[in-house]
N, C-alpha and C positions, 0 to 999 in steps of 0.2 A: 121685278121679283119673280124667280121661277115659281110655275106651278105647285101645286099641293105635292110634294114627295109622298102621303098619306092618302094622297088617289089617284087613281088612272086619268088622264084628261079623256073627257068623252062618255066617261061611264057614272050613271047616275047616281044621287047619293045612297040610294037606300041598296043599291046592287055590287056597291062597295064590299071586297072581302080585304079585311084591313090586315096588313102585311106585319111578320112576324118584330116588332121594330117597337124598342121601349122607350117610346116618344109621343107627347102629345103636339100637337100645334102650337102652344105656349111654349112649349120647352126648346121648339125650333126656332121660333121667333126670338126669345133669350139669347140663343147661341149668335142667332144671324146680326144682332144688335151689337153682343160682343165682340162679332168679329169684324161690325161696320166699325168700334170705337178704335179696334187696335189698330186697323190701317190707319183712320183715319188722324190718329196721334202718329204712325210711324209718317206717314206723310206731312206733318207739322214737325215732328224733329229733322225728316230732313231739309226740309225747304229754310231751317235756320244752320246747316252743314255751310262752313268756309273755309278757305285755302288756310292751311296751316295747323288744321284739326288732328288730331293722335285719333286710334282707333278708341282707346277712351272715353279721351272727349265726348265723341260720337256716342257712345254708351250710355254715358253721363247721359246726353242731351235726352237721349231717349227714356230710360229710367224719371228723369226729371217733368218730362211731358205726359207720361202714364201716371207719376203720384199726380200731377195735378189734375189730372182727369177721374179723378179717384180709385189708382189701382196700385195698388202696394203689394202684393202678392205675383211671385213668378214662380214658374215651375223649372224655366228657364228663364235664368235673370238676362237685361238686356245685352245685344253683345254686339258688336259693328266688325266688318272687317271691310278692308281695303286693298285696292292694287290686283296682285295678283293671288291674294287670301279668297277672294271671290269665286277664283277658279277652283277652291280644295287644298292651295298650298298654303302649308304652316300652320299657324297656331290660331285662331280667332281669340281677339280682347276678351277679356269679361271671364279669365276662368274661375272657378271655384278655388276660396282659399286663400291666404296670405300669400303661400307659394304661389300659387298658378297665377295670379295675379303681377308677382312680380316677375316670372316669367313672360308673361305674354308683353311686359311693359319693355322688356330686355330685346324680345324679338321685334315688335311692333317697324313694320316698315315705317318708310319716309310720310309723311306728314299729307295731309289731303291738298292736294294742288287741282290746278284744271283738266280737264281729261280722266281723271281718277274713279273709276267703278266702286262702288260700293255697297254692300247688304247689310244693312239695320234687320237684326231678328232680336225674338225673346216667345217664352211661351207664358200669359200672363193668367190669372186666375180672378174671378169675380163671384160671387152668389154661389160660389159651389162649382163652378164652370169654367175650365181648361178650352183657352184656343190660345193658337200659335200666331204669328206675323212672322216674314221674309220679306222684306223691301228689297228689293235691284232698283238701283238707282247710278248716277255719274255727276260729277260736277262739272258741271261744262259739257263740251262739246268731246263725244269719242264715238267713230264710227263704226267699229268691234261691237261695241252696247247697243246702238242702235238697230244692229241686223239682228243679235240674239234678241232683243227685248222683243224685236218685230215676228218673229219665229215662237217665243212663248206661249201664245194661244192654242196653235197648236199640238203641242204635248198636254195641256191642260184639255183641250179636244179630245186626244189621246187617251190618255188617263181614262177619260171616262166614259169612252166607247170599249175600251176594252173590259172596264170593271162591268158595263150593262153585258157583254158578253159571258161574264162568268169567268173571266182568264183566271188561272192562279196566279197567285204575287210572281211566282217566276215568269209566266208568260208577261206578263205586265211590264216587267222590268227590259225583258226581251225587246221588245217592242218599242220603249222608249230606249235602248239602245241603236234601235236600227234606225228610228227616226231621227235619232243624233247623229248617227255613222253618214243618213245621206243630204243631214244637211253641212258635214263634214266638222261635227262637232265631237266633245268628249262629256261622258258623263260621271262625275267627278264619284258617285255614291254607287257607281257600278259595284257589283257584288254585296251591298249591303241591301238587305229584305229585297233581294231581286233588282235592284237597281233605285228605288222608290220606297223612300222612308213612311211607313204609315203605323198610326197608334190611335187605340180607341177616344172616344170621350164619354166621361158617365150619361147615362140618359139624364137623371137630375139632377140638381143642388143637393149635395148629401151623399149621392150615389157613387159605388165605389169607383176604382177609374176603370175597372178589368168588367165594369156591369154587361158592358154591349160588344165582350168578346175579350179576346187575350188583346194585349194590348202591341206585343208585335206576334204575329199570326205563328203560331206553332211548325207550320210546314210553308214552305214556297208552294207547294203542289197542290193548298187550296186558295178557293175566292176568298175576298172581305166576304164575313160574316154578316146579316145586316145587324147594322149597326149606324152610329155616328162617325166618320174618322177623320182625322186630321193625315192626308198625304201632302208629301211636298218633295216633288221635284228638283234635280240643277243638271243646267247644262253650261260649256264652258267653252270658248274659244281663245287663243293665243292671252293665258293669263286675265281672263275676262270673264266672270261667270253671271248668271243671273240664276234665280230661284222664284220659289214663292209657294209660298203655305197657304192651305183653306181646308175648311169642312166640304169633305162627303157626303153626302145620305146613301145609304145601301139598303134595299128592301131584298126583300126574297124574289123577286122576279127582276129591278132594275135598281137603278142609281142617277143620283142628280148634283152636281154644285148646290149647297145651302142658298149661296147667294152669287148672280153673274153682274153683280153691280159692287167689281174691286179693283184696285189701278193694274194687275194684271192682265184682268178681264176685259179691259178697255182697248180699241184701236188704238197705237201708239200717234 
């Protein structure tokens, strides 16, 4: 578990000047709990994924493992894609709606087979509290997945060396362009919020979702506000993407990962 976000490592407590940030210890602990349960169920729906699955299905399965963990509530209901959908092309399963639904069943490629990439997402709600999940995963053996998946870290390193620097969303976004360009990758969310999707989370249970700042940043031209936020990344190579969502912490001087104990976060 990283350090206190809520204090400087090395500086004592009482010389603490506590950082402009609508968050207690409790409420970070909540969040970081929340977002142990939603890997930890997107990682249980996929390790039951097999050859012949719809993007669907895979939705299903996932929705089905969050109500049993007791989470009924999405902001973003679950949604699976596959193949080359992981990379940004096409439609992802799970739209909104009678229609979008039966659109996306209309387009839905070929069926989950071995080699197959795949990202399980949703954004789920609990106690008053918004987090996201982005699984990258493959069924089977495919060695495209395993150089992105191995590269991951990286951009997640990324990320948040340049949010402790203060970059605007546009520098940010920059920056994880270039780290794509020289690992000879594409980033599929180029031009949108700078390249890197990020949206606030309430400080509390109750608290509005706009409490700890706009919830996509009014300009590219400044930092994350501090706050709580939910960024998430994708990068993509020949039809293959991988991703992956977590909480921020943002103070007025720096920034931290909530939690560095996530299947992203881990050595492959």
């Amino acid at each position: 578990m990283p350090s206190s976000p809520l204090r400087s490592p090395g500086t004592a407590p009482d010389r603490v000047r506590r950082p402009a940030l609508p968050y207690e210890e409790s409420d970070l602990d909540r969040y970081r709990d929340l977002q142990q349960l939603a890997y930890g169920v997107a990682e249980r729906a996929a390790g039951r994924l097999r050859a012949g699955m719809r993007e669907s299905d895979a939705a299903e399965r996932l929705r089905q493992e969050l109500r049993a963990a007791g989470i009924g509530a999405f902001a973003r209901r679950p949604s699976a894609r596959f193949g080359r959908r992981t990379a940004g092309a096409g439609t992802p399963g799970g739209l909104p709606g009678m229609g979008g639904r039966l659109l996306a069943r209309l387009r839905e490629p070929e069926r989950l087979r071995d080699g197959t990439p795949y990202l399980l997402d949703c954004v789920l709600t609990a106690g008053g509290r918004t987090v996201g999940v982005a699984l990258a995963g493959r069924l089977g053996g495919n060695p495209v997945w395993d150089v992105l998946r191995a590269d991951l870290p990286a951009y997640r390193d990324l990320v948040l060396r340049e949010v402790r620097r203060g970059s605007p969303l546009h520098r940010l976004g920059r920056a994880v362009d270039a780290l794509a360009a020289r690992h000879g990758y594409d980033n599929p969310d180029r031009g949108l919020l700078g390249g890197v999707i990020a949206r606030s989370a309430p400080a509390r249970a109750g608290d509005p979702q706009r409490r700890t700042g706009p919830a996509r940043p009014a300009s590219h031209a400044h930092r994350l506000p501090p706050g709580l936020w939910a960024v998430s990344p994708r990068v993509a190579f020949r039809g293959v993407g991988v991703a992956f969502e977590e909480l921020l912490v943002v103070t007025e001087t720096s920034a931290c990962w909530l939690d560095d104990d996530l299947p992203h976060a881990r050595t492959p």
